[in-house]
Structure formats: structure tokens, C-alpha cells
C-alpha positions as CSV (number, residue, x, y, z in Angstrom):
1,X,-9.9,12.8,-2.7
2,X,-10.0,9.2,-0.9
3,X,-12.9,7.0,-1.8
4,X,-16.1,6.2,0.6
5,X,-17.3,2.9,1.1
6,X,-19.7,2.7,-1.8
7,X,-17.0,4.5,-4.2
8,X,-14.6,1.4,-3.0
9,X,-17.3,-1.2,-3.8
10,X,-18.3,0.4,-7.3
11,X,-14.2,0.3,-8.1
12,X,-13.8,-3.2,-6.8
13,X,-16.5,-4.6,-9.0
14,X,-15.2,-2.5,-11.9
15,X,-12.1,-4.4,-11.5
16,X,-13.3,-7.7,-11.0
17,X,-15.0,-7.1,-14.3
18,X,-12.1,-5.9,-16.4
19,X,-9.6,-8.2,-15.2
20,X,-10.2,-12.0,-14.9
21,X,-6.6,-12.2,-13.3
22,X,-7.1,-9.8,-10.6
23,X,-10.8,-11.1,-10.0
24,X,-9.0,-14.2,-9.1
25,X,-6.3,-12.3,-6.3
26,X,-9.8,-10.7,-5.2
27,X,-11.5,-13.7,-4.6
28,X,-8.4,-15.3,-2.8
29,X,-7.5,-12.0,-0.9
30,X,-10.7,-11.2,0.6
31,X,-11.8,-7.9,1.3
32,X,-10.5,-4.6,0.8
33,X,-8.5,-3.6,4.1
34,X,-6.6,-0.6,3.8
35,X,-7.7,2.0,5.7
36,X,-5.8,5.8,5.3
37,X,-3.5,6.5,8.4
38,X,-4.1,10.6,8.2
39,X,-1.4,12.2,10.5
40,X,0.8,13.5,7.6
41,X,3.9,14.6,9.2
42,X,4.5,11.0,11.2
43,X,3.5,8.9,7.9
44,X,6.4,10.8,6.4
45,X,8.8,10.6,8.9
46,X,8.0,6.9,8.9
47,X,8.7,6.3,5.7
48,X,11.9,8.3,6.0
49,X,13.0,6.2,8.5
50,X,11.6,3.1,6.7
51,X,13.8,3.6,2.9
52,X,16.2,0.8,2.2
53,X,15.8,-0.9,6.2
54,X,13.7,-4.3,6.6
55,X,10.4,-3.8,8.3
56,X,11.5,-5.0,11.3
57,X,14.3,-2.6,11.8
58,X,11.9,0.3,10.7
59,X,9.7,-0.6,13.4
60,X,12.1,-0.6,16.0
61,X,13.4,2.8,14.9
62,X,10.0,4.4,14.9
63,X,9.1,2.6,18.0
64,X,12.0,4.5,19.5
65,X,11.4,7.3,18.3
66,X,8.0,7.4,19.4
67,X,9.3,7.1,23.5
68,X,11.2,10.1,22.9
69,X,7.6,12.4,22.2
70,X,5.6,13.3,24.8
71,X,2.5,11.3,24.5
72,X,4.4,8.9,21.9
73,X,2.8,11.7,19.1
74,X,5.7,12.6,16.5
75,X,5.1,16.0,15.5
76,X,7.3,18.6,14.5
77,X,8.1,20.8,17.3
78,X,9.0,17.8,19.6
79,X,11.1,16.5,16.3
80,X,13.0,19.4,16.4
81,X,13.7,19.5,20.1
82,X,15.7,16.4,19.9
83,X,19.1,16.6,19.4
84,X,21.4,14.7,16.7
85,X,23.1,12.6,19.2
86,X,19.4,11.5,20.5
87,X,18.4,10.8,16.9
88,X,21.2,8.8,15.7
89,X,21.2,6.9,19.5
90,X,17.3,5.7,18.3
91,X,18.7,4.3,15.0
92,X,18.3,6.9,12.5
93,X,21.5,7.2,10.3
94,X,23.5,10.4,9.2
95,X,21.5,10.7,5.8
96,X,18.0,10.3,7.5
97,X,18.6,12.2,9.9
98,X,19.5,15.2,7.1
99,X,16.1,14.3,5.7
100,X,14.0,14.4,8.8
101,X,15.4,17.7,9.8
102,X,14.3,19.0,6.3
103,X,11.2,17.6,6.9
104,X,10.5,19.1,10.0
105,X,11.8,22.9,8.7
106,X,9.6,22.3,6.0
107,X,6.5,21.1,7.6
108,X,6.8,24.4,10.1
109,X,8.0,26.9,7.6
110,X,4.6,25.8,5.6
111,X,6.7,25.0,3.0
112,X,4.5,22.0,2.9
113,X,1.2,21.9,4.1
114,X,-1.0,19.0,4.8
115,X,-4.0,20.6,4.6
116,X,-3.2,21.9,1.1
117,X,-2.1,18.6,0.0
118,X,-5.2,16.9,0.9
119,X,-7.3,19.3,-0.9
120,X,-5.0,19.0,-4.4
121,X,-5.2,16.5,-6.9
122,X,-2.5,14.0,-7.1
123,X,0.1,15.6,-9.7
124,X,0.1,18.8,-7.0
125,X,0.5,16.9,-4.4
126,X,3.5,15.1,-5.7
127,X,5.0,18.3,-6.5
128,X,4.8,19.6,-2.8
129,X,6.1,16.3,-1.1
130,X,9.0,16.1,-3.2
131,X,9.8,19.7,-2.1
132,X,11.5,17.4,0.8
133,X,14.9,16.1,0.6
134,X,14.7,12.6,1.3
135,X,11.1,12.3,-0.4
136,X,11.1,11.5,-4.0
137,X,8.3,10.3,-5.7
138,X,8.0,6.8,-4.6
139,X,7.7,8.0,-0.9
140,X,4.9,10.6,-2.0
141,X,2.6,8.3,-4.0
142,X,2.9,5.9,-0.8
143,X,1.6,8.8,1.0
144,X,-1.0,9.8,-1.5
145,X,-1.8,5.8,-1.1
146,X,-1.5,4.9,2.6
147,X,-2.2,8.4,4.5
148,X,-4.9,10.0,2.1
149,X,-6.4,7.3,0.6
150,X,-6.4,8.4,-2.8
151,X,-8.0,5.8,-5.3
152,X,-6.1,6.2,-8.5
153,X,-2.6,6.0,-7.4
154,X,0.1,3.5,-9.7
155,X,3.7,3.6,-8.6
156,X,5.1,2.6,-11.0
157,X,8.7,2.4,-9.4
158,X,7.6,0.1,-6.6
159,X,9.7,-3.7,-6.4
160,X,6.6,-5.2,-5.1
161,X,4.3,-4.1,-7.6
162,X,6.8,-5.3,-10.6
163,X,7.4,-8.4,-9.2
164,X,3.6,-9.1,-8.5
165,X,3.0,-8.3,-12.1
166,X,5.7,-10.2,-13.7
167,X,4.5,-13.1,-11.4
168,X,0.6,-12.8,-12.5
169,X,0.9,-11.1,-16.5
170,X,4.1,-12.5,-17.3
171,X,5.5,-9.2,-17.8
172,X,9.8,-9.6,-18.4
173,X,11.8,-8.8,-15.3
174,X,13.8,-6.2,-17.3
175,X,10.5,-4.8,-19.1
176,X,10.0,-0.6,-19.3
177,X,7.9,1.1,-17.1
178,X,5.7,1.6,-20.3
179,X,5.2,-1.7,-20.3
180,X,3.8,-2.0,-16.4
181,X,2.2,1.4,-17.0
182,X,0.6,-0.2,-20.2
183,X,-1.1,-3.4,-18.2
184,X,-2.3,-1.1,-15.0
185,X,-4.3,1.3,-17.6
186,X,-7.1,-1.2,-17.3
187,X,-7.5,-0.6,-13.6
188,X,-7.8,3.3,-13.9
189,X,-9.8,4.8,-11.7
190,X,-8.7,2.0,-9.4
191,X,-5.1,1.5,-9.3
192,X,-4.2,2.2,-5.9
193,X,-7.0,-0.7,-4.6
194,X,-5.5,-2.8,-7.8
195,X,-2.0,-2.7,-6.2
196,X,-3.0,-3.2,-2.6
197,X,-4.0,-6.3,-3.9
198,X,-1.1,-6.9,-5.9
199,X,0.7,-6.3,-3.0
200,X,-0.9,-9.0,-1.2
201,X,-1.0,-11.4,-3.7
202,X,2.6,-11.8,-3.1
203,X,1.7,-13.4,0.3
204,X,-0.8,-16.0,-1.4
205,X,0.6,-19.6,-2.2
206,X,1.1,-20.4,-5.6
207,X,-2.6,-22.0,-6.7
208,X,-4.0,-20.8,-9.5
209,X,-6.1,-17.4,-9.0
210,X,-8.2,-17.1,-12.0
């Protein structure tokens, strides 16, 4: 389940106990900003839309996407209303628009159900998302992360986290997943909040953290 405020603060101290290198990205960071975006259905279709695209260019799609709804609300009736042509015309290509359109059946078949994935535990959740073509399991812990605000969440896949870690622990670019899976251990029950910081400790300058 996502964590209060006073669950957040207990983890965040945890942290800043247990690791005298993230303590430092703390410090520098600030305070804890990520706050879950709920609407299931559009965080998906976003990060659809958003897979192997800069930012920039995802934005623009979804933005586009967004004037075709009424009331600018993605959802999957209006979704499926649209037609191919109207999709690919926004900027979606051939492949994603395959996997929007199997998002969409899914979502209103109940194949997947939001309301059941908030209510499981990580592993099950995982296990529904990836039901959807398109959504592997990168794209559902980024879900689990950014739209239910789960706590414990370390994906261990993710560019930005490996390069954050090879910058900060010295971990070998070509290093196992173990070996990343080893190190982020020590942030358990905290490894989502550890890696939103991780994440923005690639934006920091280069002076020392510790």
C-alpha cells in the first residue's frame, strides 16, 4: 500500500541512517517530492506513449492526445472511439498504437482492474499489468512507483537508476543485476523513495555528497 506522511519520514530517516552515501543525496536533494498520480488507465497510456521517445516528444504526444478527450480526461471509452488514422495523426506510432488498443480492451474487458491492483501486493500486481502487450515489467514497477505510491519498489532494469549507482557506489557499468540488487538490499523497506533520489541525484553537480 503507498506510505503516509509519517511512514515516509520513519523510511527517510531509516535510510539516512544506513547509508552515509545516500544521506549525502538527501541532504543535497531536499525533501521527498513525489506524490502518486492515481488515475491508472492514463499513467499507463502515458507511459505507453512515453517508451523509447525523449520527454519532450512524449509530452507533446500525450498533450495531443489529451485535446482529442472530452474534458482533456483519457479514459477508455473515449480511447477507443478514436480511430487509427486520429491516433497515429497525434504521434503515436504503429506499435503503440497496437499496445494502447490492448490496453484499452483490457482495461474494459476487466482483464485488468485498477481497483484490484491497488489492493494487491506488488508481485500480483506485476503479474496483472504485464497481462498488457506493450507493458513489461519496467512499465509496471513505474506504475507501482509513480501512480500507487508503493514504498518498496527497485527496478532494477531502469538506465537511470544503474547509472546513478555506478556514479555514487562505483558499481562496473557491465556489472549483473545481482550486483545492483545486492547494494539496494540496504534500502529495503525503502527502495522506491531510495531511487527517487537516485534519480535526482543525477541532476546535482558533481560536489561531493557524503
Amino acid at each position: 500500500m503507498a506510505a503516509d506522511v509519517e511512514q515516509t519520514e520513519r523510511l527517510l530517516k531509516a535510510l539516512r541512517r544506513r547509508d552515509r552515501i545516500l544521506s549525502g543525496v538527501i541532504r543535497r536533494v531536499g525533501p521527498y517530492q513525489l506524490k502518486p498520480r492515481g488515475r491508472g488507465f492514463q499513467v499507463l497510456v502515458q507511459a505507453i506513449i512515453s517508451q523509447q521517445i525523449s520527454t519532450s516528444a512524449a509530452e507533446t504526444i500525450h498533450r495531443r492526445l489529451q485535446e482529442l478527450m472530452p474534458g482533456r480526461r483519457i479514459v477508455p471509452e473515449a480511447l477507443a472511439a478514436l480511430s487509427d488514422e486520429q491516433l497515429r495523426a497525434v504521434g503515436v506510432s504503429p506499435q503503440k498504437l497496437s499496445y494502447v488498443r490492448d490496453l484499452t480492451r483490457c482495461t474494459m474487458e476487466r482483464v485488468i482492474d485498477f481497483r484490484r491492483i491497488a489492493a494487491s501486493d506488488d508481485e500480483t500486481a506485476i503479474a496483472e499489468l504485464i497481462q498488457v502487450r506493450g507493458i513489461g515489467r519496467w512499465t509496471a514497477q513505474m506504475y507501482l512507483i509513480f501512480s500507487l505510491g508503493r514504498p518498496d519498489v527497485f527496478a532494477v532494469d531502469d538506465l537511470g537508476l544503474r547509472n546513478a549507482m555506478q556514479k555514487l557506489y562505483g558499481i562496473a557499468a557491465d556489472a549483473k543485476p545481482a550486483v545492483y540488487e545486492s547494494q539496494a538490499k540496504i534500502w529495503s523497506p525503502a527502495r522506491s523513495l531510495a531511487s527517487w533520489y537516485l534519480w535526482r541525484s543525477l541532476e546535482l553537480s558533481d560536489e561531493p555528497s557524503a
